[in-house]
C-alpha positions as CSV (number, residue, x, y, z in Angstrom):
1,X,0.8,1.6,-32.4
2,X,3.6,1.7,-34.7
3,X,4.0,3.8,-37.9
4,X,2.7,2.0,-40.8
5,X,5.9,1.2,-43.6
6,X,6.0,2.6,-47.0
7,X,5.6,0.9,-50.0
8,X,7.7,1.8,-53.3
9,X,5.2,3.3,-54.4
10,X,4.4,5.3,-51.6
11,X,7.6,6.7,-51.1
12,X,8.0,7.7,-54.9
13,X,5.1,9.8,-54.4
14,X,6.7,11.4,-50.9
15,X,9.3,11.9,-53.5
16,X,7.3,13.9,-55.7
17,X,7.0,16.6,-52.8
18,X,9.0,20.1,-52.9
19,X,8.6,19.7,-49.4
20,X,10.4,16.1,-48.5
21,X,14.2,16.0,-48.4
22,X,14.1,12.4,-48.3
23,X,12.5,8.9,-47.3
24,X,13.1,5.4,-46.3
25,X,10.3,2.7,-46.0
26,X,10.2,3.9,-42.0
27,X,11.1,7.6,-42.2
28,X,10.4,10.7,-43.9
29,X,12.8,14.0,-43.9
30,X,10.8,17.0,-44.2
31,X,12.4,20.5,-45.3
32,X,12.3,23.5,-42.8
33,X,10.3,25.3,-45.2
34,X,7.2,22.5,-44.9
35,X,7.8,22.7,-41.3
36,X,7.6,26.5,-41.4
37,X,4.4,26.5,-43.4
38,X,2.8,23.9,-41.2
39,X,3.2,26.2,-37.8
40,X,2.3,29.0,-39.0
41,X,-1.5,27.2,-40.1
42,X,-1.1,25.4,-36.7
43,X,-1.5,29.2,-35.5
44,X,-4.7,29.5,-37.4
45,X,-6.7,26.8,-36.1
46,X,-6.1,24.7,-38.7
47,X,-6.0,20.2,-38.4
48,X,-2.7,18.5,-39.1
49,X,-4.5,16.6,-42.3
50,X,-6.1,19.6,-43.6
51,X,-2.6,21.3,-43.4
52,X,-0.8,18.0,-44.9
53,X,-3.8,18.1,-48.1
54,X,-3.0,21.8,-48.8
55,X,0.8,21.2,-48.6
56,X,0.0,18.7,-51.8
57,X,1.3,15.2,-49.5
58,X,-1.8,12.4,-49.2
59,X,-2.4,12.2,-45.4
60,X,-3.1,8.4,-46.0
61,X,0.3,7.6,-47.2
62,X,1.7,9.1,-43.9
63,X,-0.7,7.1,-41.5
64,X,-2.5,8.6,-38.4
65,X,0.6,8.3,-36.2
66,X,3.0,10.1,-38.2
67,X,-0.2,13.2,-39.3
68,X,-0.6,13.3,-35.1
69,X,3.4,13.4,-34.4
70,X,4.0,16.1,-36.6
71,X,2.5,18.5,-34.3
72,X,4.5,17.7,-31.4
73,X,7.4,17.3,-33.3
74,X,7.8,20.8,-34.6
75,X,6.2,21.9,-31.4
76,X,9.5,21.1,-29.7
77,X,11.8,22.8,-32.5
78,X,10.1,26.3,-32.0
79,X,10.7,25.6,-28.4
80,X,14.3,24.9,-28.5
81,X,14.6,28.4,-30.2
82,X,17.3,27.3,-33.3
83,X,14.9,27.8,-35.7
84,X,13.1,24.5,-37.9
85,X,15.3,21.4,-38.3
86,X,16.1,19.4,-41.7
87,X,18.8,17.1,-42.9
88,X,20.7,20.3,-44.4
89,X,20.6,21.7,-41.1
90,X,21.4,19.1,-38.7
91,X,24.4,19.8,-37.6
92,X,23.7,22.7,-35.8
93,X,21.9,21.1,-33.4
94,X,24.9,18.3,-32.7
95,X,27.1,20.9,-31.8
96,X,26.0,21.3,-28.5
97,X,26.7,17.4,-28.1
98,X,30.0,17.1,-30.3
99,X,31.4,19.9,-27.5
100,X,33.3,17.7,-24.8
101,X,32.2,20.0,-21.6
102,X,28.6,19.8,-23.3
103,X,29.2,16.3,-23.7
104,X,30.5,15.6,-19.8
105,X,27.3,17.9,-18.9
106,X,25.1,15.4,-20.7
107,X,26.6,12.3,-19.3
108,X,26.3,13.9,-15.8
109,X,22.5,14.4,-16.5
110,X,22.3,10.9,-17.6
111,X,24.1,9.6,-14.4
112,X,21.8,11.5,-12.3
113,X,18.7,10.3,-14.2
114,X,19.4,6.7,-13.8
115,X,20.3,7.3,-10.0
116,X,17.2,8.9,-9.4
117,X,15.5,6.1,-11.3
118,X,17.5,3.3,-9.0
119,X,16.7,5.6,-6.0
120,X,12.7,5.2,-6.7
121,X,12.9,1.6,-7.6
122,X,14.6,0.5,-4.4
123,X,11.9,2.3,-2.4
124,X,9.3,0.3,-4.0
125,X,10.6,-3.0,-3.2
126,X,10.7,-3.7,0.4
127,X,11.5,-7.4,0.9
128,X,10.3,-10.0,3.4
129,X,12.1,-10.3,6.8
130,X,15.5,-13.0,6.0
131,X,15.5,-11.5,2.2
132,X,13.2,-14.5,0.6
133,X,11.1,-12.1,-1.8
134,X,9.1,-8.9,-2.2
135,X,6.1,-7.7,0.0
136,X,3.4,-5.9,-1.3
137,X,3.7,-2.2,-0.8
138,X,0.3,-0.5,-0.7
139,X,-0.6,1.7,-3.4
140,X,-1.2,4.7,-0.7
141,X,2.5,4.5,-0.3
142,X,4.1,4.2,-3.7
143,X,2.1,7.6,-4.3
144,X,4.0,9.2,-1.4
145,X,6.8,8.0,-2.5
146,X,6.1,9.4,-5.9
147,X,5.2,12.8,-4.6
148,X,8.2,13.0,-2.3
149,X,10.4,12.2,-5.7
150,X,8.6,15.0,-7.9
151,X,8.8,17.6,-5.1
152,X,12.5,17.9,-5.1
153,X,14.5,20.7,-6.6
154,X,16.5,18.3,-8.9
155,X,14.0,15.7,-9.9
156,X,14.5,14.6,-13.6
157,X,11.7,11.9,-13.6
158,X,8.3,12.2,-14.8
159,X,5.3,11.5,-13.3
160,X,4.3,9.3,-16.2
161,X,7.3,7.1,-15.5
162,X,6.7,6.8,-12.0
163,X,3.6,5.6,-12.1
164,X,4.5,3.2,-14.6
165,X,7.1,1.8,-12.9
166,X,5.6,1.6,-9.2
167,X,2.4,0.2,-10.9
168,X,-0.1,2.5,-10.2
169,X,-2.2,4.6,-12.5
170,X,-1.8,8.6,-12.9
171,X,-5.3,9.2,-12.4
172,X,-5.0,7.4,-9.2
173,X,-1.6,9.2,-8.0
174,X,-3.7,12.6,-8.9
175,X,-6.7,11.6,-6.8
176,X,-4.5,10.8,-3.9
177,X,-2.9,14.3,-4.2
178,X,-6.9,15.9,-4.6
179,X,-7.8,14.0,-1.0
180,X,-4.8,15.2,1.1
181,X,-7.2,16.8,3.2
182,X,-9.8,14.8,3.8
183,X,-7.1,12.2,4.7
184,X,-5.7,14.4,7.1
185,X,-8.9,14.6,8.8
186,X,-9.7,10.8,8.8
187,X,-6.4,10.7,10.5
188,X,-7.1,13.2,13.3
189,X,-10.4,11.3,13.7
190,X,-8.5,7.8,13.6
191,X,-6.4,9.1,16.4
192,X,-9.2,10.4,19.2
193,X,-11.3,7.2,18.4
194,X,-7.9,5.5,19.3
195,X,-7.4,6.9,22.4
196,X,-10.5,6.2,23.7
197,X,-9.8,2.4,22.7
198,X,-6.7,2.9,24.7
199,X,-9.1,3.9,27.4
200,X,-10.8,1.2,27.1
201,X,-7.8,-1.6,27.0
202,X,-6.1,-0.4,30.1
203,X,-9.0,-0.6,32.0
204,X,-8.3,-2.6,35.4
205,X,-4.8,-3.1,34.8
206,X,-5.2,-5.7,31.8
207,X,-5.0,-5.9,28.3
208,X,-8.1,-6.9,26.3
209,X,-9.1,-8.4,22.7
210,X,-11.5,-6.3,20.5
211,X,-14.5,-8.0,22.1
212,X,-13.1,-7.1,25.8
213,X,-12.9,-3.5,24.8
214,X,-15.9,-3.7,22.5
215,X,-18.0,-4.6,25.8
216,X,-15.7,-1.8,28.1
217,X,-17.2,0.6,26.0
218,X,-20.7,-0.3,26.2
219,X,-20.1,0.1,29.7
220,X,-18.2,3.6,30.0
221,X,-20.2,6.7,31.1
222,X,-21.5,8.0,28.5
223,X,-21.8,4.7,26.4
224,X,-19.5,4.3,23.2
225,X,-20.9,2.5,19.9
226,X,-18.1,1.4,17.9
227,X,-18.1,-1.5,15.3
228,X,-15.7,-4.4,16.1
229,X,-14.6,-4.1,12.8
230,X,-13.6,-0.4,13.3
231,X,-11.6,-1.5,17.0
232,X,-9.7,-4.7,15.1
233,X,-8.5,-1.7,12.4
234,X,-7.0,0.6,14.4
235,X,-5.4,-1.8,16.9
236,X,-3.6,-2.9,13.7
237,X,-3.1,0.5,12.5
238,X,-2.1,1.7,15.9
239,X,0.3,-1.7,17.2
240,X,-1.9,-2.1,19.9
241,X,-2.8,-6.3,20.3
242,X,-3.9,-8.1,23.5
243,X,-1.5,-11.2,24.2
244,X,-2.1,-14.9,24.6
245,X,-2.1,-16.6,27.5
246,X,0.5,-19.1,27.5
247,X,-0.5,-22.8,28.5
248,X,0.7,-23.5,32.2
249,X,3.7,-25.6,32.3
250,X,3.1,-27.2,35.7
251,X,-0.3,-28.2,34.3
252,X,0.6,-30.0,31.4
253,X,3.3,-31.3,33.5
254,X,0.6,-33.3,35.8
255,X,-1.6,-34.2,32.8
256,X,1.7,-35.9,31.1
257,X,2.3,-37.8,34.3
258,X,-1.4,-38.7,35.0
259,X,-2.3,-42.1,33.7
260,X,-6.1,-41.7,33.6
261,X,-8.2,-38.5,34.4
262,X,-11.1,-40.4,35.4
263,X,-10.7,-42.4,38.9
264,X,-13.0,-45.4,39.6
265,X,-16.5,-44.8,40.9
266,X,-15.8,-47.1,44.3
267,X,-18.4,-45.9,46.8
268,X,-21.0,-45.5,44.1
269,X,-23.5,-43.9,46.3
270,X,-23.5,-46.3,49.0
271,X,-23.1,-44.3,51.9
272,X,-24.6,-46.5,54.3
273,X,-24.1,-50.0,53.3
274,X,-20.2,-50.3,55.0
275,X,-21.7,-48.9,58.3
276,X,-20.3,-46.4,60.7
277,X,-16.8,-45.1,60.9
278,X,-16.0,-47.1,57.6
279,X,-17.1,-43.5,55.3
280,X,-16.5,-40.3,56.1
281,X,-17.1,-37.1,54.4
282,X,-14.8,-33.8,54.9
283,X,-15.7,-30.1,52.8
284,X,-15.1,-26.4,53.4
285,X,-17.6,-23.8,54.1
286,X,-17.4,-19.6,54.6
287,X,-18.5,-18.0,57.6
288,X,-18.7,-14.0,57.2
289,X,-19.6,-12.3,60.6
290,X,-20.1,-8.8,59.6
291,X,-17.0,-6.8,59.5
292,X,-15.0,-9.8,61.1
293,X,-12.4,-11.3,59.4
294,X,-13.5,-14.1,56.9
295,X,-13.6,-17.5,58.7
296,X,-13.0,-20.8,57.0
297,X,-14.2,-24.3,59.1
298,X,-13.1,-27.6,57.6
299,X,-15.4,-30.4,58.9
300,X,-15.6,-34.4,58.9
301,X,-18.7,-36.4,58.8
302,X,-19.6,-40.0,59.0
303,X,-21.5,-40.7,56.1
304,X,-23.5,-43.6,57.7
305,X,-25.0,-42.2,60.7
306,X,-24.5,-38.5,59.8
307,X,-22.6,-37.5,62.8
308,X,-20.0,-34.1,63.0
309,X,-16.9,-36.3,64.0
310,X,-14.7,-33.4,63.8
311,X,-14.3,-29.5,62.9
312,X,-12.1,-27.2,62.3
313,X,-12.1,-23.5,62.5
């Protein structure tokens, strides 16, 4: 939300103050003295608005915003260490930027800011194979990505900022960090439940779908239950997939050159009507004789008077 804007008559009564240097309808200069004043009872305990009402300056007039900011604001100047900062003081603290090897410092922090931020933004894109658009990166890894940034010695990025700008929330980046472990343990679990798929889809010298190694594992000695669901994941996860059989060539070669795959019904049962020697049957049968050799006999019968016209063995 935006600081409110003061009226004329707002700002006249700002103006009023011992403790205001100046004001505009968007800003207010206070004097290092209010500032003093104002840490010193933030030392005591004491809220921002009951500080501003004993100061003599209506909290109203200064909106929520600016009675919050003040805080933080003076905050930062007791950190920096050069004492409270007000327009008659100012130029103190623009020395250290007016100084050209300060200045070239400052630039060089600046340079290495935006690299890091260019760095971080070309990890989260990863476009589509031939360059046409942007995949989806998962949110698991824009958080790695945003711990691998923070963990180096010169990061200048906040995590704030990173999360914001790889989409992801802070509190979600922060629970990924608090379940390291128990992801690393899923993991180790992933893998031995993997290698027994593996088991499971080199078995007989083959590959298999989920369902073929699904039913392997039914089979295997002890038993294994695991979901279909579960074997489909980590054969994605893993790279592991069972090929498709290719149509045969030579096959769809003959049915391209076959006019009709139905031939005419010309006997149509009558097996005995044309008389002898005018139909004749032939098949194939097995003959296993113990630990013989497996025998094959091709015969040929007449189909009217059922006699063996011929054999073959």
């Amino acid at each position: 939300m935006a600081n409110k804007k003061f009226t004329e008559e707002e700002m006249n009564h700002l103006r009023a103050s011992p403790y205001v240097l100046d004001v505009s309808p968007s800003i207010v200069h206070f004097s290092a003295k209010f500032k003093e004043l104002f840490w010193n009872s933030i030392q005591e305990r004491k809220e921002p608005r009951d500080i501003i009402i004993e100061l003599g300056i209506d909290p109203d007039i200064l909106g929520i915003n600016r009675v919050n900011g003040l805080k933080s604001m003076i905050r930062n100047e007791v950190r920096a260490g050069k004492g409270f900062r007000d327009l008659k003081t100012y130029g103190s603290y623009l020395k250290d930027y007016t100084d050209p090897e300060a200045k070239v410092k400052y630039l060089e922090q600046q340079l290495a800011y935006k690299d890091q931020e260019i760095e971080f933004l070309k990890k989260n894109c990863v476009f589509r194979p031939g360059g046409c658009g942007i995949m989806n990166v998962p949110a698991s890894a824009k958080y790695a990505i945003i711990r691998e940034m923070t963990q180096r010695d010169n990061n200048l990025l906040n995590i704030a900022w990173l999360c914001a700008a790889a989409g992801v929330s802070r509190s979600g980046y922060y629970h990924y960090l608090d379940t390291e472990d128990l992801r690393r343990q899923r993991e180790e679990q992933d893998q031995k439940n993997f290698l027994i798929v593996l088991e499971a889809y080199k078995f007989r010298g083959y590959k298999k779908g989920a369902r073929g190694i699904y039913m392997r594992l039914l089979h295997m000695d002890p038993p294994v239950h695991m979901n279909i669901k579960k074997i489909r994941r980590l054969m994605k996860k893993y790279g592991l997939f069972c090929p498709i059989r290719k149509a045969n060539p030579y096959r769809r070669m003959a049915k391209a050159l076959r006019t009709s795959n139905v031939a005419p019904n010309l006997l149509n049962r009558e097996f005995e009507t044309h008389g002898p020697r005018a139909v004749l049957l032939t098949d194939i049968t097995y003959i296993i004789n113990g630990k013989a050799p497996r025998c094959y006999m091709s015969t040929i019968i007449d189909a009217c008077t059922k006699e063996l016209l011929a054999w073959v063995l």
